[in-house]
MARKOLDO-619974 format. One record per atom (N, C-alpha, C): atom name; x, y, z; residue in three letters. Coordinates in steps of 0.2 Angstrom, whole numbers, plus 5000, padded with zeros to 4 digits. Layout:
name, X, Y, Z, resn
CA, X, Y, Z, ALA
...
//
This chain:
name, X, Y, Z, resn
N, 5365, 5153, 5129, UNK
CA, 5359, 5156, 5128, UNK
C, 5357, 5157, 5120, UNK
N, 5363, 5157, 5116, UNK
CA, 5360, 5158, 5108, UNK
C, 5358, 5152, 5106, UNK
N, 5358, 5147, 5109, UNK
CA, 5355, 5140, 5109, UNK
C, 5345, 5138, 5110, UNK
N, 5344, 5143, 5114, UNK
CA, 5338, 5145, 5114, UNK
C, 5333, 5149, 5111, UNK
N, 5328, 5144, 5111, UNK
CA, 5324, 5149, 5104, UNK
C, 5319, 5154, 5107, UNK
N, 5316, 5157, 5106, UNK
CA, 5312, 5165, 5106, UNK
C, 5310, 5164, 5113, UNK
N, 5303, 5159, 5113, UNK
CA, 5300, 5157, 5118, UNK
C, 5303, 5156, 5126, UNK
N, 5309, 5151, 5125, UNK
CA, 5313, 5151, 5131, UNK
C, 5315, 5155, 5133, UNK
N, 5318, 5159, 5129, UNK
CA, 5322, 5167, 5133, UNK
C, 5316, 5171, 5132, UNK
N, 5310, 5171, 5131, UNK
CA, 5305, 5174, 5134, UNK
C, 5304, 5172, 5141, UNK
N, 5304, 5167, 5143, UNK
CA, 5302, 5165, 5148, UNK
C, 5305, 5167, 5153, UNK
N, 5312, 5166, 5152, UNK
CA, 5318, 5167, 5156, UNK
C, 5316, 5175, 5157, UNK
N, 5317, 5178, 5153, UNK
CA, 5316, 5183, 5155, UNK
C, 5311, 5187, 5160, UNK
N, 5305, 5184, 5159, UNK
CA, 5298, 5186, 5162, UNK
C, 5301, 5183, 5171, UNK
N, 5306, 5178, 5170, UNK
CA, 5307, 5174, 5175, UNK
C, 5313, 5179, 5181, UNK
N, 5319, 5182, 5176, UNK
CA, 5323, 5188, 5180, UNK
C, 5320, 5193, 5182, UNK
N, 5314, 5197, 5178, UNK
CA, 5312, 5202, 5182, UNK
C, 5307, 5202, 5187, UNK
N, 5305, 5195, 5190, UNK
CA, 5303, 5194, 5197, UNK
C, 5306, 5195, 5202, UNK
N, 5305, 5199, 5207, UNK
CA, 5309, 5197, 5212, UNK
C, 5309, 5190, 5218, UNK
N, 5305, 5188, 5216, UNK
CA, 5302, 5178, 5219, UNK
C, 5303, 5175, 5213, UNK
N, 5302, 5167, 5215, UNK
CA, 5301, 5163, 5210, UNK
C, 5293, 5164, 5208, UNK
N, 5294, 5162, 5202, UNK
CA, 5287, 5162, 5195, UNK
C, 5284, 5155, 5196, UNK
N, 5277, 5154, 5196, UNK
CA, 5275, 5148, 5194, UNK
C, 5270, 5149, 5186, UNK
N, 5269, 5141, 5183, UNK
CA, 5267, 5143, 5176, UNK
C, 5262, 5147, 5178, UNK
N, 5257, 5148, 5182, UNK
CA, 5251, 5152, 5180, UNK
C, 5252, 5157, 5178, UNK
N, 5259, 5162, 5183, UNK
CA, 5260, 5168, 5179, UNK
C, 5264, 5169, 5173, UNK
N, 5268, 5162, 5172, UNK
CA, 5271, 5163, 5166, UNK
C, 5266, 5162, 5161, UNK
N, 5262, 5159, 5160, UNK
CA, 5255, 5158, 5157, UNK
C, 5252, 5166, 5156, UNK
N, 5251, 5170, 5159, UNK
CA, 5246, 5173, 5159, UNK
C, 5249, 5180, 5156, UNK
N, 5257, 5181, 5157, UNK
CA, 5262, 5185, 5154, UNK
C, 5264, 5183, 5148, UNK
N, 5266, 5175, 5147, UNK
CA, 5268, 5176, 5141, UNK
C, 5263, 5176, 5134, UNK
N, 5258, 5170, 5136, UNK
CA, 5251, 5170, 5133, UNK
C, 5253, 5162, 5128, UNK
N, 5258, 5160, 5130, UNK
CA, 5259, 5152, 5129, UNK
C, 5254, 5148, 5133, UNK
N, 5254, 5141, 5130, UNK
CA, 5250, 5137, 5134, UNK
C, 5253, 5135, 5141, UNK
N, 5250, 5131, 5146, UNK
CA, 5254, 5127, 5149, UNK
C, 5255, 5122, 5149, UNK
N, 5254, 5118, 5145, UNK
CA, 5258, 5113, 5142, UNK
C, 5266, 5113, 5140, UNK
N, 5265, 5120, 5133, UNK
CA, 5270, 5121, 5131, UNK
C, 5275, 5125, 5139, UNK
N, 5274, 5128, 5141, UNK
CA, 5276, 5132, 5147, UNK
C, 5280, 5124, 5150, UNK
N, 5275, 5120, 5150, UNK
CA, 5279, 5113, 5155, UNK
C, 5285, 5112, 5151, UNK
N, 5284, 5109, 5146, UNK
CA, 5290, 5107, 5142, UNK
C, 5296, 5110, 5141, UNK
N, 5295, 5119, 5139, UNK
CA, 5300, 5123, 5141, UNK
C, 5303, 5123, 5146, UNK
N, 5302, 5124, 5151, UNK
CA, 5305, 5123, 5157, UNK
C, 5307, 5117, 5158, UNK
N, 5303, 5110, 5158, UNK
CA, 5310, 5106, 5159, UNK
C, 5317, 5105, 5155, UNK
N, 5316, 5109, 5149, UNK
CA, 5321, 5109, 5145, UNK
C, 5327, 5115, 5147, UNK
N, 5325, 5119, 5150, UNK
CA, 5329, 5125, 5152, UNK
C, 5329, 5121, 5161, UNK
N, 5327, 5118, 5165, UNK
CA, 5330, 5114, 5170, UNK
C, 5335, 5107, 5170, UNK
N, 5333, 5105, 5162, UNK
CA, 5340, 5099, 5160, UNK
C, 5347, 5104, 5161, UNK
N, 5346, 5110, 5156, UNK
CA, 5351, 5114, 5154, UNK
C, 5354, 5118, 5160, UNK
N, 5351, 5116, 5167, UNK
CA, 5353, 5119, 5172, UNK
C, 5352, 5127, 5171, UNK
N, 5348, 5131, 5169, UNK
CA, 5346, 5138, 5168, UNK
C, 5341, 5140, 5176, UNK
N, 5337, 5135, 5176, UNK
CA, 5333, 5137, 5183, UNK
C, 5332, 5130, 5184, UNK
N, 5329, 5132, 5192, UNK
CA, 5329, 5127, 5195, UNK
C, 5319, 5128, 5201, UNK
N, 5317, 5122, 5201, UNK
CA, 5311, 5122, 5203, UNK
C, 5312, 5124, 5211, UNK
N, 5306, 5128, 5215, UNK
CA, 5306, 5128, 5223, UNK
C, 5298, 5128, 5223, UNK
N, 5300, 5128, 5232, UNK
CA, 5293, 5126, 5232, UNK
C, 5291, 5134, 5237, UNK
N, 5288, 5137, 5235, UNK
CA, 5288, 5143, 5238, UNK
C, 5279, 5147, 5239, UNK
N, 5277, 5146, 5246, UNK
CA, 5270, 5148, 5247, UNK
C, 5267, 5143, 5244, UNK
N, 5267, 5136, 5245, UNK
CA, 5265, 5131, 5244, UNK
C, 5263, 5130, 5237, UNK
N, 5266, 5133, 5232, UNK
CA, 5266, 5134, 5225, UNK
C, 5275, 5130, 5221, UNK
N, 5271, 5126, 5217, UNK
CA, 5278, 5124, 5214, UNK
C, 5280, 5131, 5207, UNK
N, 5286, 5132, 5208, UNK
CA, 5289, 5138, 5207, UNK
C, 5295, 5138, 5203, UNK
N, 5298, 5140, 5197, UNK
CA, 5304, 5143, 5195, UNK
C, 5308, 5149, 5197, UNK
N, 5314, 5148, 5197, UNK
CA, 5317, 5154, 5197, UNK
C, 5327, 5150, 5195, UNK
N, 5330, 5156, 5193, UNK
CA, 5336, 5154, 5192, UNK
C, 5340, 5150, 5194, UNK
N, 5344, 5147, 5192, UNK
CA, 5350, 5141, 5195, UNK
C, 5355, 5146, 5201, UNK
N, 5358, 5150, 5197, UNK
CA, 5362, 5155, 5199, UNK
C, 5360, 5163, 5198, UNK
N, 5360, 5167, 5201, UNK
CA, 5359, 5173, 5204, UNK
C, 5361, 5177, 5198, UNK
N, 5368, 5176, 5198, UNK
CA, 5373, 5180, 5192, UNK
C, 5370, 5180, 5184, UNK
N, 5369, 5172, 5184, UNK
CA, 5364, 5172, 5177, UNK
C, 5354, 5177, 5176, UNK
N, 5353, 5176, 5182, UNK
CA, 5348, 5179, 5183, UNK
C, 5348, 5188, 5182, UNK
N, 5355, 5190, 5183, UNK
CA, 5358, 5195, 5184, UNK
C, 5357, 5199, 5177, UNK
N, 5359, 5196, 5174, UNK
CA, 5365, 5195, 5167, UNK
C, 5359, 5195, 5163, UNK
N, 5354, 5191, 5162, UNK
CA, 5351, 5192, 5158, UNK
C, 5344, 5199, 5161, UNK
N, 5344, 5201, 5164, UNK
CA, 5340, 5206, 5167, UNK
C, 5343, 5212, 5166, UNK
N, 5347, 5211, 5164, UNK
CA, 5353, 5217, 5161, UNK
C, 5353, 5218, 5154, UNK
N, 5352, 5212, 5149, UNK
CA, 5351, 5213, 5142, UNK
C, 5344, 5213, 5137, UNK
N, 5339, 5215, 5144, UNK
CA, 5332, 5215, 5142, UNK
C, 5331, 5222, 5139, UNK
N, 5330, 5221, 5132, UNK
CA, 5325, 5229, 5130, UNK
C, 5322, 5233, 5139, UNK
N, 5324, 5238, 5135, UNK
CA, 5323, 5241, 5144, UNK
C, 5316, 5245, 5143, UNK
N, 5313, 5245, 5138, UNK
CA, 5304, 5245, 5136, UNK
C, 5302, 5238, 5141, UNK
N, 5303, 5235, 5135, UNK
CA, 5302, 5227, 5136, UNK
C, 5300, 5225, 5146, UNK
N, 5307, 5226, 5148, UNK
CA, 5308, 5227, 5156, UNK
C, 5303, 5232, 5159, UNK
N, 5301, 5235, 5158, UNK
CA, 5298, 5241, 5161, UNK
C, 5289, 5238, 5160, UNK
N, 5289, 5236, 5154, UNK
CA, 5283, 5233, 5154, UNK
C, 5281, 5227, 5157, UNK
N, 5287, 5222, 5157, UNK
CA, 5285, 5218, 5161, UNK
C, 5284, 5221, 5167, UNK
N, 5287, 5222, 5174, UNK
CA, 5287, 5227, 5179, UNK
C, 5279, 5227, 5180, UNK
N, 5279, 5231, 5175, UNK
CA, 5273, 5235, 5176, UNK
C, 5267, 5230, 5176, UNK
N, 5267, 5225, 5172, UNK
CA, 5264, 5219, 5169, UNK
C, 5261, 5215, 5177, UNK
N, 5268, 5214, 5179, UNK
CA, 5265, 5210, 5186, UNK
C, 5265, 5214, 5189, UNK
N, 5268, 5220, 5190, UNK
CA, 5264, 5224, 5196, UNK
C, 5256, 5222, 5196, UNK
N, 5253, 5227, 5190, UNK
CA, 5246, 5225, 5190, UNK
C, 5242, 5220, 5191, UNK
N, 5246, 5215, 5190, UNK
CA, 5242, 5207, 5191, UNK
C, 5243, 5209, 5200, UNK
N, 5247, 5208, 5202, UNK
CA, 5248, 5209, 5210, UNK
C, 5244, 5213, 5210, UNK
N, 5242, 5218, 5211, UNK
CA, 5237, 5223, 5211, UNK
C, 5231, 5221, 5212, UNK
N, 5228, 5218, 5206, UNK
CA, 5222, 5218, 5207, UNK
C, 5220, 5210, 5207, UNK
N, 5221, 5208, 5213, UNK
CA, 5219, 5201, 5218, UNK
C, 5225, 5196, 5216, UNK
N, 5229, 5195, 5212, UNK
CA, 5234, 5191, 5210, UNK
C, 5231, 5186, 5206, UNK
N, 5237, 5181, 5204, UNK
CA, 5238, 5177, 5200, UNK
C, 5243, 5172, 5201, UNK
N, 5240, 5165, 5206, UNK
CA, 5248, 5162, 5205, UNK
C, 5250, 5164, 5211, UNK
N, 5258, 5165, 5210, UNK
CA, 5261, 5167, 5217, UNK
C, 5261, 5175, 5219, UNK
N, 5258, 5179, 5213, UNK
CA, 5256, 5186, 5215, UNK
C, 5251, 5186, 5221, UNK
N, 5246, 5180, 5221, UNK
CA, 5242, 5183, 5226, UNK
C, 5244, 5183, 5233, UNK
N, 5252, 5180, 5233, UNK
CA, 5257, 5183, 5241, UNK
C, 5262, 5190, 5239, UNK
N, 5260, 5195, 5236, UNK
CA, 5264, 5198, 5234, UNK
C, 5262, 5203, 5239, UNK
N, 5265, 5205, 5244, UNK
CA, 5268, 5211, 5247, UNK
C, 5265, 5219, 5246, UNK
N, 5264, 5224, 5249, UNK
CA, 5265, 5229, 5245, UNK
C, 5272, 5232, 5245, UNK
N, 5277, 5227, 5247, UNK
CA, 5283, 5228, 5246, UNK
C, 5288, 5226, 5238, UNK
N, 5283, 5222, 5238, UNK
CA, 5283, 5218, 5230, UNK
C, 5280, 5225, 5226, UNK
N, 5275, 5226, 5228, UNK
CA, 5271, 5232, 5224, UNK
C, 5274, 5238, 5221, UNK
N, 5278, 5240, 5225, UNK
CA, 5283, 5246, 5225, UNK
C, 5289, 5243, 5223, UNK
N, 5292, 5237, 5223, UNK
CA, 5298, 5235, 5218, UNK
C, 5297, 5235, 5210, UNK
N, 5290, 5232, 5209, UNK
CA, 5288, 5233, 5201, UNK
C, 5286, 5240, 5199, UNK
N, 5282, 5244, 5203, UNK
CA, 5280, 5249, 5199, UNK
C, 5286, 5255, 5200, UNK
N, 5288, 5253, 5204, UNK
CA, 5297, 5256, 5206, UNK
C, 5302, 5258, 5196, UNK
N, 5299, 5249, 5197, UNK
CA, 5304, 5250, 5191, UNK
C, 5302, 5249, 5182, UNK
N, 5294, 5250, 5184, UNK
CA, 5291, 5253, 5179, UNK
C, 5290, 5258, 5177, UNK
N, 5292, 5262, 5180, UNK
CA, 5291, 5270, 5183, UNK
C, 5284, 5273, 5181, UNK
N, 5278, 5268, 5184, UNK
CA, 5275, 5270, 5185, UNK
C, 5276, 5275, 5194, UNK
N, 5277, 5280, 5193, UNK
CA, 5276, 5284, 5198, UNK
C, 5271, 5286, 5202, UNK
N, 5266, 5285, 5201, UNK
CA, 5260, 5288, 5206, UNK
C, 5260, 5282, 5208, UNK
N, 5260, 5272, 5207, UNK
CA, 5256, 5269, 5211, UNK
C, 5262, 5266, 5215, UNK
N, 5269, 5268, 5213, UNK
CA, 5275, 5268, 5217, UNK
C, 5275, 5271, 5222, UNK
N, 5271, 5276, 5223, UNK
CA, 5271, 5284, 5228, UNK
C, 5266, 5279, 5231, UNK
N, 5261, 5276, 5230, UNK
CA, 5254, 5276, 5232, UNK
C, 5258, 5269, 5239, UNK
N, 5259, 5265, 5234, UNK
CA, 5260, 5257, 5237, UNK
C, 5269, 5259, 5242, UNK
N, 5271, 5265, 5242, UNK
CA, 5277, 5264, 5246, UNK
C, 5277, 5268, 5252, UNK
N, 5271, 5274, 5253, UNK
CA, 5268, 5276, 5256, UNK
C, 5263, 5272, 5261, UNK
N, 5261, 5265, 5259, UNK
CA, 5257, 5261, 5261, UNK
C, 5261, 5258, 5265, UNK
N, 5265, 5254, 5263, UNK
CA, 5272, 5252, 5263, UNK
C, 5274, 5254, 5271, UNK
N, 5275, 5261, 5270, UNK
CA, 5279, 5266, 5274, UNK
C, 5278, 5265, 5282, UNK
N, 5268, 5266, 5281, UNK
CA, 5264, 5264, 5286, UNK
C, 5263, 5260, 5291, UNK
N, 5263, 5255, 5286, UNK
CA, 5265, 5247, 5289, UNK
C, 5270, 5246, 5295, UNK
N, 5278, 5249, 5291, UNK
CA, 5282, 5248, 5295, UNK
C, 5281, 5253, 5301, UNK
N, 5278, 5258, 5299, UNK
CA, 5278, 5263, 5305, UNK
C, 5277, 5258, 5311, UNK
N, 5268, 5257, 5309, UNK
CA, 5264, 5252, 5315, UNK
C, 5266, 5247, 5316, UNK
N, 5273, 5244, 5313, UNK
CA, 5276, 5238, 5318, UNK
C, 5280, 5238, 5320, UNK
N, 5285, 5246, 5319, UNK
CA, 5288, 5246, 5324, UNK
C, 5285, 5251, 5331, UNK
N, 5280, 5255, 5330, UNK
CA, 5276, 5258, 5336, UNK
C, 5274, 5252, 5340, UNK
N, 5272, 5244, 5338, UNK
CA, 5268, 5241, 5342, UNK
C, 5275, 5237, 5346, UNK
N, 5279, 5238, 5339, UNK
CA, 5286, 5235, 5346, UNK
C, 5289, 5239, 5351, UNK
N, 5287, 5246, 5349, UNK
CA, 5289, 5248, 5355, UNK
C, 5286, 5249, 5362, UNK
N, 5280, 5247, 5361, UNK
CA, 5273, 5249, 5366, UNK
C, 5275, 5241, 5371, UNK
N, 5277, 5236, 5366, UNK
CA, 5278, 5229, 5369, UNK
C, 5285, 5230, 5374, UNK
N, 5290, 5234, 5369, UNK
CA, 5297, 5236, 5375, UNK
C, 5294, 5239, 5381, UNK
N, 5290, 5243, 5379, UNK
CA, 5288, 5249, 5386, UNK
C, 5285, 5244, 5391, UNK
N, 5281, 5240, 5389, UNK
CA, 5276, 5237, 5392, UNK
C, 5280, 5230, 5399, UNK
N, 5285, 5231, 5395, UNK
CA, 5289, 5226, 5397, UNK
C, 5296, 5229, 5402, UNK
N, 5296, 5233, 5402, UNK
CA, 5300, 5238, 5405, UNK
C, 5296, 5241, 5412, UNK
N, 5290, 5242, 5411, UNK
CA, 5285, 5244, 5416, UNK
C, 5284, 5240, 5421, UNK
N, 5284, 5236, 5419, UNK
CA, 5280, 5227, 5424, UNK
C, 5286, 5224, 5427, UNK
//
């Protein structure tokens, strides 16, 4: 890693504290690099086997080779830094997305602002969240009854 220069481990970073793979648009739109430059950086960090591309909601996508490297460096982030990123995609997820945010969950929504601490849109989006699972487990219950009835 001390092999890479600022930009890289910028990206990498932006890149560990997703919890999906990244595509350039939101590495673009986070880091504030070109996409060009963003192209090139990454295939250099995919030569050096750091991440590796998928194909994820029909978006070509980065994320880490290995789990444990992804770990690792997510653990040596300025915890500002962290926290702002967090925060950073949450709100792009938020309001309409960007890239692969616009399949982000409100389960995704509460992972980011979880660990932004932003607290109120964490209450708001986990709560919402909450709902959800409530009404899909009340509808699978209504399908057991209904099927136990007949």
């Amino acid at each position: 890693m001390e092999y890479l220069d600022c930009q890289a481990i910028s990206l990498l970073e932006i890149i560990s504290v997703t919890n999906k793979p990244v595509d350039i648009e939101l590495l673009h739109v986070i880091s504030g690099l070109q996409k060009g430059h963003i192209t090139s950086i990454i295939e250099d960090l995919e030569e050096r086997q750091f991440i590796i591309e998928k194909s994820y909601s029909g978006l070509h996508c980065y994320d880490f080779q290995h789990v444990t490297m992804k770990e690792i460096l997510y653990q040596r982030i300025d915890p500002q830094r962290r926290k702002m990123l967090h925060e950073t995609i949450g709100n792009i997820a938020e309001s309409s997305g960007i890239g692969i945010c616009k399949n982000y969950s409100t389960e995704d929504l509460v992972y980011h602002f979880v660990r932004s601490s932003n607290k109120e849109k964490a209450i708001k989006y986990g709560l919402d969240h909450a709902q959800k699972s409530k009404d899909i487990y009340l509808n699978f219950q209504a399908t057991v009854l209904s099927f136990t009835l007949s």
